[in-house]
Every structure is written in C-alpha cells, then in structure tokens.
Residue, then its C-alpha position, 0 to 999 in steps of 0.5 A: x494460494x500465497x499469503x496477501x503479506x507476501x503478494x503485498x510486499x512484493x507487489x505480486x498477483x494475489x492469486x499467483x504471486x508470480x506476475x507484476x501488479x502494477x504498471x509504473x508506480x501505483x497502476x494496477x495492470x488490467x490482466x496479471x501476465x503470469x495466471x491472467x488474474x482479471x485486475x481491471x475492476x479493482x478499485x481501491x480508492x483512496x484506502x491505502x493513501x488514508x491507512x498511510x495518513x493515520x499511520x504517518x500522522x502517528x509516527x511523525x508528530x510524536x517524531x516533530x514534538x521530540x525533535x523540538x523537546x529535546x534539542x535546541x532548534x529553529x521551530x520549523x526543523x522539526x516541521x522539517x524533518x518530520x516533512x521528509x520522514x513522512x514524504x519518504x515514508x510514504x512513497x515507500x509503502x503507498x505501493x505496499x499498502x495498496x497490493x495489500x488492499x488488492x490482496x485481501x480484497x481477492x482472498x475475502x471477496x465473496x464472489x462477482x467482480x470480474x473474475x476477483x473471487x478466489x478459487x472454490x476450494 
C-alpha cells in the first residue's frame, strides 16, 4: 500500500497510487481507473479548506505584520502581498490537502463505506 504522503502529493488512488484522484480541479472521481477503488462516498467536506485557513492565517500575518515593520509603505501593501501569497498558496496545496484527507481516511477507516476500507492484512 503507498504512503497517503506520497498519494497526496501526487493526487493518486490511495490504494493504488497509480490512477487520477480527481476530475478537474478538486472533484474526486467517483471510481479509480487503474484498481476501481470506490471514491463516490468520499466526503471531505470543508477539512482541507479549514487545515489550509490555519495554516495560511499563520503564515501570511506574520508575513503582512513584517512587511509593514520593516519597510516604508503604503498600509494596505502589506494586505497585498499577503493577499497574493495566501491566494497562491492556496490554490496550490488545496488539492494536496484534500488527497491527503482521502489518504488517511481509506488507511485509518475501520471498515463500511462503500468499499473505503483498506485490504485485511
């Protein structure tokens, strides 16, 4: 079975880590092409967007409250900037973070779900 880290990274089947784990930017495929994985009953619902807002949050005021300390500019570049990094940042790891969500769901997911659970070992 591949790591959920490296599923997630490569927004893969967490069981296979061979087929796509979405169609278009962040819909989850309702069957894996490669293993036939059911995806259809996943939900992660806002999980990775609210992990990202933490994470972003502490990133970019810290970022917006330095610009400002340290150089002389208008009040809202800070706002700005910090904008931008957090826009960016997001849109870059939103898919990520939700193939990893999916990741740990199928590894820890004790059973049921429409065929979620990982193989008996």
């Amino acid at each position: 079975m591949p790591s959920p880290l490296s599923t997630a990274l490569a927004c893969r089947c967490p069981r296979c880590g061979e087929g796509a784990l979405f169609e278009g930017f962040i819909t989850v495929r309702a069957r894996c092409d490669h293993c036939g994985l059911d995806l259809s009953d996943h939900d992660t619902g806002d999980g990775p967007a609210v992990f990202l807002i933490f994470i972003l949050g502490a990133l970019c005021v810290p970022l917006a409250l330095w610009i400002n300390a340290a150089f002389d500019v208008a009040f809202w570049v800070p706002a700005v900037v910090a904008g931008a990094v957090a826009l960016g940042l997001t849109f870059a790891l939103l898919r990520p973070s939700k193939a990893y969500i999916i990741a740990l769901n199928y590894r820890h997911r004790s059973g049921g779900g429409g065929g979620m659970a990982p193989p008996a070992a």
